[in-house]
C-alpha positions in Angstrom: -29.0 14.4 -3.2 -31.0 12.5 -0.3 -30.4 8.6 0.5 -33.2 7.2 2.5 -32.7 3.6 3.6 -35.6 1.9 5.2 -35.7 -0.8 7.7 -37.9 -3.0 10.3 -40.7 -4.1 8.0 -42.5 -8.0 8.0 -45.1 -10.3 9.1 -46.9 -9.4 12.4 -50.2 -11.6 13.5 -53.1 -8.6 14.1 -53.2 -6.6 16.6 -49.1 -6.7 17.1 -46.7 -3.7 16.9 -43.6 -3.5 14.2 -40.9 -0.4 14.1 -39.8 0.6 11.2 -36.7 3.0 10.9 -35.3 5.1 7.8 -32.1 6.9 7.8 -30.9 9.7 5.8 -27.8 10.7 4.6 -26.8 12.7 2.0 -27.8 16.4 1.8 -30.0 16.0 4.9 -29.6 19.8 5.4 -32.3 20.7 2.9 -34.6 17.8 4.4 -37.9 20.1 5.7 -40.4 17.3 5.9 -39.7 13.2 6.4 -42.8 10.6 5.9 -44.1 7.4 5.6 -46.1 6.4 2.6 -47.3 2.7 1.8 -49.3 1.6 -1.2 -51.0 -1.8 -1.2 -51.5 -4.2 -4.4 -53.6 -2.1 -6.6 -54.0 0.8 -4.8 -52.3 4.0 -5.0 -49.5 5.1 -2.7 -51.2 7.0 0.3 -49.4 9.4 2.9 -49.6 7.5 6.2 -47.8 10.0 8.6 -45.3 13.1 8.3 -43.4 15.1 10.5 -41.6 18.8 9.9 -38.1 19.9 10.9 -40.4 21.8 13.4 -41.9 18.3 15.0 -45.6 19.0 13.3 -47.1 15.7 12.2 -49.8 14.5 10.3 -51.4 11.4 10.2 -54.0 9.5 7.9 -57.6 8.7 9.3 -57.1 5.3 9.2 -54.0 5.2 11.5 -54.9 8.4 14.1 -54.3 6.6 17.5 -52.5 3.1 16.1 -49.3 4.7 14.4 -46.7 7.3 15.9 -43.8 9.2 13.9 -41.0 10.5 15.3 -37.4 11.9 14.0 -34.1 11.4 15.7 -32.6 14.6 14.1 -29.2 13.2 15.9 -29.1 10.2 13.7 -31.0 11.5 10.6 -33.7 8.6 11.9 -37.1 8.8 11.4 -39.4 6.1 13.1 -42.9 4.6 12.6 -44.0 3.2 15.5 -47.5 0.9 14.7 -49.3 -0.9 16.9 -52.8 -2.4 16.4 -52.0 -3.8 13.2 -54.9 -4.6 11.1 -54.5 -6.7 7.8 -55.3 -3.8 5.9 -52.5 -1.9 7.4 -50.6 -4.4 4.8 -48.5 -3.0 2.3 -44.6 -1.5 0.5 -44.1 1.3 3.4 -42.2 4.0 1.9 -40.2 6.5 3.5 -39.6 10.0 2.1 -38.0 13.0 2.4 -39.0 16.5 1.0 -36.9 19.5 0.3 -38.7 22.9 0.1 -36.2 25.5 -2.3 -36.2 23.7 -4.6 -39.4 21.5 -3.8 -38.4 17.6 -4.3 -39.2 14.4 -2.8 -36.9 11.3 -2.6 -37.9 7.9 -1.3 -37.0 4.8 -0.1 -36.7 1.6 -1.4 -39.5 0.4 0.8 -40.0 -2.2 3.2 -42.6 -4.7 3.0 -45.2 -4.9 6.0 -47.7 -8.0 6.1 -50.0 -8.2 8.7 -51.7 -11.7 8.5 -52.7 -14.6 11.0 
């Protein structure tokens, strides 16, 4: 079992930055792959970035360039840096956690982002 507790989400004006953290604890051993997800009112949850025990990352189109994840393996951390927020960067950001033998994802409770004048 995987706990993932998110933090640092709320209302920025557009163009501003917000940090948001999510720590793991639990059987973080098995933990290969940690991400951010978000899904916005009537819309489907999307990936927004990932990163591998390795360091790899992937990031949506939409937020190449803006948004930055990053892991603090020390404290079972992973980070979404985002800057440039647009309004349509609003929505529930989710963080998750994948283990690969077996496969299985847990997630967060998620944090709520708003990015509004």
């Amino acid at each position: 079992q995987v706990q993932l507790v998110e933090s640092g989400g709320g209302l920025v004006q557009p163009g501003g930055s917000l940090r948001l953290s999510c720590a793991a604890s639990g059987s973080i051993f098995s933990i290969y792959t940690k991400g951010w997800y978000r899904q916005a009112p009537g819309k489907q949850r999307e990936l927004v970035a990932a990163i591998t025990r390795g360091g790899s990352t992937n990031y949506a189109d939409s937020v190449k360039g803006r948004f930055t994840i990053s892991r603090d393996d020390a404290k079972n951390t992973v980070y979404l840096q985002m800057n440039s927020l647009k309004p349509e960067d609003t929505a529930v950001y989710y963080c998750s956690a994948d283990t690969t033998v077996p496969f299985y994802r847990y997630w967060g409770q998620g944090t709520q982002v708003t990015v509004s004048s």
